[in-house]
N, C-alpha and C positions, 0 to 999 in steps of 0.2 A: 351738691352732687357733681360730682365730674363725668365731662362726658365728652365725645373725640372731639368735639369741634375747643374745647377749652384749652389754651392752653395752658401747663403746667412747668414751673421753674423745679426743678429737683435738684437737689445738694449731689446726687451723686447720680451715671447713667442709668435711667430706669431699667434695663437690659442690656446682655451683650450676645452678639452672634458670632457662634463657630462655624467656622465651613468645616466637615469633618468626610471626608471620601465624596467631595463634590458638594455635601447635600448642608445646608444650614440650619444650624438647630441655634434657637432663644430660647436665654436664661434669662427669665425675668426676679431678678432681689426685691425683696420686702422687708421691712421691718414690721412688729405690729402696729394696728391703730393706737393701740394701748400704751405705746413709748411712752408718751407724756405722762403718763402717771406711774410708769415706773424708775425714772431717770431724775436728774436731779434737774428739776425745772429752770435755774441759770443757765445750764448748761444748750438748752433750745429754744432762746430765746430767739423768737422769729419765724419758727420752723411751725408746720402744722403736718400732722400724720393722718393721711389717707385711709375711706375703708379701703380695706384688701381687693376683695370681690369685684369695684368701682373701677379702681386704678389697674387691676391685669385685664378687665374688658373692656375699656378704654384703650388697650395698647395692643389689645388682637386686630383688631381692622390694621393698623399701621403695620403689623407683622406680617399678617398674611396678604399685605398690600405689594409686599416687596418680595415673595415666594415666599418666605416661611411658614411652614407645616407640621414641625414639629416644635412645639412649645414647656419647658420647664421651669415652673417656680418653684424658688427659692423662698421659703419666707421663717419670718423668727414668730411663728406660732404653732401650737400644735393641741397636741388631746391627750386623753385618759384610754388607757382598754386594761383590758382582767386577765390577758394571757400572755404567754410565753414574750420573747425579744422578737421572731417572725409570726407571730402572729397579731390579729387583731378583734377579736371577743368583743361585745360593748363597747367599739372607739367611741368615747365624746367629747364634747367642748369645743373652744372656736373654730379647733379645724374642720370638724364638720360642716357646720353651715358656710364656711367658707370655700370650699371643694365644689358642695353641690350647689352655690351660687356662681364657678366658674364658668367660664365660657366650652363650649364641648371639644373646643379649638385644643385646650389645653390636655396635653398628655401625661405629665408626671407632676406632683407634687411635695418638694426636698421639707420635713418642716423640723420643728425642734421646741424650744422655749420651756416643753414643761417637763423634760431630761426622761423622756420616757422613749423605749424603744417598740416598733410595731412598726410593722407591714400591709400594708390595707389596700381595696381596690375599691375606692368610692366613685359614685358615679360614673363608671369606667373609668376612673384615674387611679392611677397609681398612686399613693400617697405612704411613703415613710418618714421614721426619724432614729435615729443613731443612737438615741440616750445623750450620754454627756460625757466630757471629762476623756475622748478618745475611745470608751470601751469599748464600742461596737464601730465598724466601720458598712456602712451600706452600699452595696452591691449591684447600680440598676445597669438593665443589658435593653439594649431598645435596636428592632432591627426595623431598617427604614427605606424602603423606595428608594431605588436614585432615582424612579420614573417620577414620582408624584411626590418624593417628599413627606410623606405620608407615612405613622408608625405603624405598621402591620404587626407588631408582637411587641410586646415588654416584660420584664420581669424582674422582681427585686427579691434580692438577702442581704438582713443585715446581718453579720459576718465579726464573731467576738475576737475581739484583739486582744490577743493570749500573752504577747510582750515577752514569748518565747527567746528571742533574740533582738538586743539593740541594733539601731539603726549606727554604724559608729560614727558619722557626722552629727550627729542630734548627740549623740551619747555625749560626745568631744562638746558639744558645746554648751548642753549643760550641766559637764563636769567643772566647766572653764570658769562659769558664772557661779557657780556652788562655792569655789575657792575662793571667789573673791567674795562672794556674800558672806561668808563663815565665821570671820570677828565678831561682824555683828550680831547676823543669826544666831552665833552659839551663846552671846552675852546674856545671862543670867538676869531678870530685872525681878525676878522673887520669886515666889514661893506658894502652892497652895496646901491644902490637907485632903484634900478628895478630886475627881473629876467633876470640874465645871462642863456642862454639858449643853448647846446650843438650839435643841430639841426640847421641848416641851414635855414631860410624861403623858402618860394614856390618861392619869387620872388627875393631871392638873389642868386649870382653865384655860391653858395659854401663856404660863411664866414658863422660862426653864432659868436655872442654875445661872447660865452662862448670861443670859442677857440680862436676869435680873443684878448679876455685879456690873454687866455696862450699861446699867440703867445708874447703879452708885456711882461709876468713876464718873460718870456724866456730871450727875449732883455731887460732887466733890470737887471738882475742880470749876464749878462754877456759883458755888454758892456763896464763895467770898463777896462783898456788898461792890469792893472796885471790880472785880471777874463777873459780874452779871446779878449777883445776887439771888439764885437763882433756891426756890423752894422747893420743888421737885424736878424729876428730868426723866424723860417720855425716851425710847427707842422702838424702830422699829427690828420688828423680827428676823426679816430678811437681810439685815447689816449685821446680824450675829451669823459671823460665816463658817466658824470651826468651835470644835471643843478643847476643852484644855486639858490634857488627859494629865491623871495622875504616876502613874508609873514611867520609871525614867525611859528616855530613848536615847541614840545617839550615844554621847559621848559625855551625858548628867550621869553624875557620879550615886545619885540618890534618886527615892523617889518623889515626886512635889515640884519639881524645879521647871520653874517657868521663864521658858527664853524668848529673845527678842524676837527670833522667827516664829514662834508657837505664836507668841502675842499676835504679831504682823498676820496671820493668819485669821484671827478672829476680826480683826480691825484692818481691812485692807484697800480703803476706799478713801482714805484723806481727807476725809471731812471734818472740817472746821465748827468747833462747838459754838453753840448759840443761844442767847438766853433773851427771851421775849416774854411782855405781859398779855395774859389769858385773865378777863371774869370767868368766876366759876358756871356761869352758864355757857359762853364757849370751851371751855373743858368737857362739861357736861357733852355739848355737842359732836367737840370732838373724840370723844370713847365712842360713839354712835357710830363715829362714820367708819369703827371697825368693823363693823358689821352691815358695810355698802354692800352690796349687788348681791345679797345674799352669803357672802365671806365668813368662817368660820374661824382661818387660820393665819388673821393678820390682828392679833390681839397684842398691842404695843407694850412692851417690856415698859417697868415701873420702879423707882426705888424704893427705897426705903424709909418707910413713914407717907406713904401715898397709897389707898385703898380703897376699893370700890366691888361692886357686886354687876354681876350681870346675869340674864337668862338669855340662853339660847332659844328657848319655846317663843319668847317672845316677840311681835311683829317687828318691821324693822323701821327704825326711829324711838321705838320704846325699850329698847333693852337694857338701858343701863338706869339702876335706881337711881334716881338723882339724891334722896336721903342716903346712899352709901359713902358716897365719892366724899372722903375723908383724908384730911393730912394734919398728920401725928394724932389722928384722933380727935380730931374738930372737924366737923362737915363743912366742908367749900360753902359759902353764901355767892347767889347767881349773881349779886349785883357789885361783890369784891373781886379787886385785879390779886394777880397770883404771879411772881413769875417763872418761868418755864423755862430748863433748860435741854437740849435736841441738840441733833445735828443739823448739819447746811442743809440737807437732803430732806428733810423733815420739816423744817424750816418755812421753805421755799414751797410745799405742797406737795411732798413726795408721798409716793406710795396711796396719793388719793385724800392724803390727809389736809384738806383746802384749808379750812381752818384755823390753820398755825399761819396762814398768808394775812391774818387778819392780827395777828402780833404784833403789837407795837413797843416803843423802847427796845429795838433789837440792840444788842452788844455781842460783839465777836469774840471767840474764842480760842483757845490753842485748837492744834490736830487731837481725831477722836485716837490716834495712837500714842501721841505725847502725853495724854490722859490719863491712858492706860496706862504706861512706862509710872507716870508721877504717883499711880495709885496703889500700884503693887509694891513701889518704893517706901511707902508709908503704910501702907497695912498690911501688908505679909508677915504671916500666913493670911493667903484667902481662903476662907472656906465658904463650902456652897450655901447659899441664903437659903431661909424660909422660902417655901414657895406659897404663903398664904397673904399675899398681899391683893389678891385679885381672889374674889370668889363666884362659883357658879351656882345659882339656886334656880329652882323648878321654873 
């Protein structure tokens, strides 16, 4: 637990102070506690993430040690609610308990992470989030003492960004960056027959379209014996970032045609394929641990000739039948190696999936875009897979 007298080395200032008409107001930045399991674990090696609630009341006394009285966090967590973009119906999730664990010191609270927009006044704070992607822009007005420093009034709207009119410096620059990416963006690397689709349907378990082909390209570029060797290959969900729409756009003469920025799109993270051995009892395991903390919608894309059953009714640790979990139609044995091929990100224990940390024999691989490019080269048309490679029973 951190507490004032500790002290703390931080990678970047844990706040900044503006003097604004005399009076000073702190922004204190956060990320969430939760980075570590959703980032690619090489990547924070060393680093450890603070609870939230611990680390802003730990830095109130030092604030309002030097005047500061009005206080604003920043942080990359947020909630759920059931109404409009100003509104806030049912707020829940971490940003609740996080708010009403602040200090009373603190006045506004900036938040974001789950791309939802809402207005709220918790615990007398102010608490918004913008959505995502620029579409809302949030609006706080805080009228403050020069006497005391102190907020006497606040208010927030967030405020939809209509993109009625371009900004022409932004426009200029990236019109600038458009032309020069355009070779390549517009390069042609194949072909599909339908829209591959990154989303899940309402009535399948957890596969969609689009991930289960970047669950194949995965297992295709690594199943050669000198490439890894690899017999199945796990994705997760959240690295399938776009869809791949069938109907032309641009400047595709047809419909189907799949170009390099479409691709780049879905695959935009640079991660290096990886092929590691798993017993079928840590496979077993790790299908489990999609269904950590309670999780319903991080159920790992799978290719082809790999199949398993799960219940969502069922408690957690027992969901997944261990008699299902089959490849090419042989049931995994718990005490036979398998090997598996992922990303870095997956690899390394992303997304919570520890598990795959426990892999051995790793062998590296090309980029998860190099992959893709190699695989639409060789199998185009793509068309969208079966979605019954994962099923759901009572």
């Amino acid at each position: 637990m951190l507490t004032q007298e500790e002290p703390v080395e931080t990678l970047f200032p844990s706040y900044a102070l503006h003097m604004v008409e005399g009076v000073q107001i702190a922004f204190i930045g956060l990320t969430l506690e939760a980075t570590g399991s959703i980032v690619s674990p090489g990547g924070i090696v060393g680093l450890t993430f603070a609870d939230e609630v611990e680390r802003v009341n730990a830095l109130v006394p030092e604030l309002t040690g030097v005047g500061v009285e009005t206080i604003v966090v920043l942080i990359h967590e947020g909630g759920l609610q059931s109404g409009l973009y100003n509104e806030c119906p049912g707020i829940s999730g971490p940003i609740v308990d996080i708010v009403e664990g602040l200090d009373d010191a603190v006045d506004v609270v900036v938040s974001g992470h789950t791309h939802q927009a809402y207005n709220c006044v918790i615990d007398d704070k102010i608490v918004t989030s913008g959505a995502s992607f620029g579409r809302v822009v949030t609006d706080i007005d805080l009228e403050i003492s020069s006497k005391t420093g102190d907020v006497t009034m606040a208010t927030a709207t967030n405020v939809v960004v209509t993109r009625e009119s371009a900004d022409p410096v932004i426009a200029a620059f990236v019109a600038m960056y458009k032309q020069l990416a355009a070779p390549l963006a517009n390069q042609q690397i194949g072909t599909i027959t339908a829209t591959l689709e990154k989303f899940a349907p309402d009535d399948s378990p957890g596969l969609s379209t689009m991930g289960a082909v970047v669950a194949d390209v995965i297992l295709d570029a690594t199943q050669d014996p000198l490439l890894g060797g690899a017999e199945l290959a796990l994705m997760n969900p959240g690295g399938v970032r776009a869809d791949l729409d069938y109907p032309k756009s641009g400047s595709e003469p047809v419909d189907g045609i799949v170009t390099y920025g479409e691709a780049f799109a879905v695959n935009p993270f640079g991660n290096n394929l990886v092929v590691l051995t798993l017993t079928g009892a840590q496979i077993d395991a790790l299908l489990e641990q999609q269904f950590a903390d309670g999780q319903q919608d991080n159920i790992l894309q799978v290719s082809a000739g790999f199949s398993y059953a799960y219940s969502a009714s069922a408690p957690a640790g027992s969901k997944i039948d261990p008699a299902s979990i089959e490849l090419n139609g042989v049931a995994i044995v718990p005490d036979q190696e398998y090997r598996v091929g992922t990303i870095g990100y997956l690899a390394d224990g992303g997304d919570g999936f520890s598990v795959f940390k426990a892999g051995t024999d790793r062998v590296g691989g090309v980029t998860d875009m190099q992959a893709l490019q190699d695989y639409f080269a060789d199998h185009s048309p793509v068309s969208p897979p079966a979605l019954d490679r994962i099923t759901l029973v009572p």
